[in-house]
C-alpha positions as CSV (number, residue, x, y, z in Angstrom):
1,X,-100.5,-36.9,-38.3
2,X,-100.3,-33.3,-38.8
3,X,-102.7,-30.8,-39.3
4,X,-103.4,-28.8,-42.8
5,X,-105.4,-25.8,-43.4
6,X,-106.5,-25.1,-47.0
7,X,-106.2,-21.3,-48.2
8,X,-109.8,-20.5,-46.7
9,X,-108.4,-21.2,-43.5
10,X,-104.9,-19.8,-43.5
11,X,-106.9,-16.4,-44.4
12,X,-109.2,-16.5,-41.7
13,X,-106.1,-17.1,-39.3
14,X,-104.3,-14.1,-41.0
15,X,-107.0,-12.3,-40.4
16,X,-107.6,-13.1,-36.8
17,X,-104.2,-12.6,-36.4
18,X,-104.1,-8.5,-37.3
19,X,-107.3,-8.1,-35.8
20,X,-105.7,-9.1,-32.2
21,X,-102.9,-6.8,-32.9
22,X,-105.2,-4.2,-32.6
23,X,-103.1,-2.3,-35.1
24,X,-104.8,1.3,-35.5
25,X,-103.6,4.1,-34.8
26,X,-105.5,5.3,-31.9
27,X,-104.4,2.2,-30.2
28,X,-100.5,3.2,-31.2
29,X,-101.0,6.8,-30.1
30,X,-102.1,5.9,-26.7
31,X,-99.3,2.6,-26.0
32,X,-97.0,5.5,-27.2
33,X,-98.6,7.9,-24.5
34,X,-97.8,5.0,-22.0
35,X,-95.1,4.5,-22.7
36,X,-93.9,7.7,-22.4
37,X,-96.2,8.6,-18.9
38,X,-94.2,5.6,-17.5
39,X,-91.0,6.5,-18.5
40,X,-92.1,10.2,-17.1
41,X,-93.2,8.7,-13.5
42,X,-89.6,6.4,-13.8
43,X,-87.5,9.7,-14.2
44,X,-89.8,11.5,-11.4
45,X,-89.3,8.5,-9.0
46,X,-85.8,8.8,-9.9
47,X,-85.4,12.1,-8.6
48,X,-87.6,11.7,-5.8
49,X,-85.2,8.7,-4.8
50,X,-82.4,11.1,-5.3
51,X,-83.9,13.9,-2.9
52,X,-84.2,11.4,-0.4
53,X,-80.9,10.4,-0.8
54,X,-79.4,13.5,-0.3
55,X,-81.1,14.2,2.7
56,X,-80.2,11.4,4.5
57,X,-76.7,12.0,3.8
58,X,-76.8,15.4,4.8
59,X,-78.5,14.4,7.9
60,X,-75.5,11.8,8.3
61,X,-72.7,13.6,7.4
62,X,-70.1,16.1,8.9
63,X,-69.5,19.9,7.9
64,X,-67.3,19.9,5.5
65,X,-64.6,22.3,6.5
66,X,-64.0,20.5,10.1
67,X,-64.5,17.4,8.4
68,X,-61.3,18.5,6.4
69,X,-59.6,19.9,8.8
70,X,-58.9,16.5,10.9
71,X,-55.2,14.3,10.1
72,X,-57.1,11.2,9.8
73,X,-59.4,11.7,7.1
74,X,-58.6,11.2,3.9
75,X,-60.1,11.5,-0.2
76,X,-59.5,8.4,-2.6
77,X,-59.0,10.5,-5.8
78,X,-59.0,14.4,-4.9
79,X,-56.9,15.9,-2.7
80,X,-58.3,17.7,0.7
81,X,-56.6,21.5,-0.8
82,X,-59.4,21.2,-4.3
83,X,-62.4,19.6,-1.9
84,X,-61.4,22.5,0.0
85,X,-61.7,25.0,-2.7
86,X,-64.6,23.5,-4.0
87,X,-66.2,23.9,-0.4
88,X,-65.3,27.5,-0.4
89,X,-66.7,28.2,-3.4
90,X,-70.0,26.6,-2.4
91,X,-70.0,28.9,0.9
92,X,-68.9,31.8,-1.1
93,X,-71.5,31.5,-3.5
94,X,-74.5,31.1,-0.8
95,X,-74.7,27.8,0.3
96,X,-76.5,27.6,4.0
97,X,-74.2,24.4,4.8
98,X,-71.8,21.8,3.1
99,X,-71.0,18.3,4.2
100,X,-68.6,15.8,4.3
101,X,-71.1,12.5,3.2
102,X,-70.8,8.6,2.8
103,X,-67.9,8.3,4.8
104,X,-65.9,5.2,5.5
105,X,-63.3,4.3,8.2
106,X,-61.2,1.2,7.5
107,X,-59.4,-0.6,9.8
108,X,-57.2,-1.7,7.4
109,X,-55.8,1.7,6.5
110,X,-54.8,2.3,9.9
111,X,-58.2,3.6,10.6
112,X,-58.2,6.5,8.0
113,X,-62.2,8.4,7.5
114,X,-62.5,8.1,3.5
115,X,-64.9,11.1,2.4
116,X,-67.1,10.0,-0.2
117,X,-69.6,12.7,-1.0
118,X,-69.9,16.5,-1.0
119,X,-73.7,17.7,0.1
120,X,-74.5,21.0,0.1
121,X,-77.9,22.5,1.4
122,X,-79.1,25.1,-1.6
123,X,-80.3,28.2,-0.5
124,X,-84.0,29.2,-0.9
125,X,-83.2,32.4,-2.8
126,X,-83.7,32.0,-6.6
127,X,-81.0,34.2,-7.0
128,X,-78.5,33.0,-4.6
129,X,-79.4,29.3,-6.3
130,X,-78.2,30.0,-9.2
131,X,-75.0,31.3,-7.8
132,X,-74.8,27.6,-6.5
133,X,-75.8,25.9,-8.9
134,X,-73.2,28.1,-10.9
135,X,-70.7,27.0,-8.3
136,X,-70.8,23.4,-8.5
137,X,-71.2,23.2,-12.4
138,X,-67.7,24.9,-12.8
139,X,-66.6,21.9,-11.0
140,X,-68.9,19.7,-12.9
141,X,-67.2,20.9,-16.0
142,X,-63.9,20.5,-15.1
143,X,-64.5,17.0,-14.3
144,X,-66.4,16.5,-17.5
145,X,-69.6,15.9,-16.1
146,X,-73.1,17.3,-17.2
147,X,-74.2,20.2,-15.1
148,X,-76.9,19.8,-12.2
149,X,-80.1,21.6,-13.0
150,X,-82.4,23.4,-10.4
151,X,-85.5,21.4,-9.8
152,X,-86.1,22.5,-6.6
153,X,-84.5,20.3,-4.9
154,X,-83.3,20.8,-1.3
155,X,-79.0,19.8,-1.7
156,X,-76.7,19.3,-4.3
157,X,-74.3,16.7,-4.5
158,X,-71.2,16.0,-5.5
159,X,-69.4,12.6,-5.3
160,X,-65.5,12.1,-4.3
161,X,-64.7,8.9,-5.7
């Protein structure tokens, strides 16, 4: 047996039904201003992830130029000479220090160091930053990626593979 509501009843239900929407606009503006503060505190933990990131990598890896400089380490898909240049350019520009990061030896490849990751410390001089910064986004752009921003972060990255 089911169960029928006349017309009374179906409007009453409608009615209940908006009303627990809780469609006014006040309501809208602030789920929007949620919405948006989450999203805000997602990109912020992001970054803050990122930062940590970085550090520990730096704190792991090897400067870059002797890093290079040894027969059994090896890039995936950029040769040592442009990881090189791009290291220089780093120094040249004002970077403190640049490492060699995420490393891998495998066994399998006759024991071969794969470099993963460049990290360079930025400078704390706003103009010297920006000569960094300038630095690694010619190389961003080359490889079609979006330039890095200053944020005030502590290193820059710049992965390998």
């Amino acid at each position: 047996m089911g169960f029928k509501l006349n017309s009374f009843g179906q409007l009453v239900l409608v009615l209940l039904a908006v009303g627990l929407c809780g469609c006014h606009k006040d309501d809208a503006a602030s789920d929007s201003g949620s919405v948006q503060g989450s999203s805000a505190q997602a990109v912020q933990s992001q970054e803050q992830q990122d930062r940590a990131e970085d550090a520990k990598d730096f704190a792991e890896g090897q400067e870059a130029r002797q890093w290079l400089a040894a027969d059994d380490h090896v890039l995936f898909k950029v040769s040592k000479e442009v990881v090189s240049q791009i290291t220089e350019s780093l120094y040249t520009a004002g970077a403190p220090e640049v490492r060699m990061c995420k490393c891998e030896t495998i066994k399998e490849m006759g024991n071969k160091t794969f470099g993963g990751e460049l990290v360079a410390k930025l400078p704390t001089d706003a103009a010297t930053r920006k000569a960094v910064f300038d630095a690694i986004n010619v190389v961003r752009a080359k490889a079609d990626d979006d330039p890095d921003k200053d944020k005030g972060q502590e290193y820059i990255s710049f992965g390998l593979d």
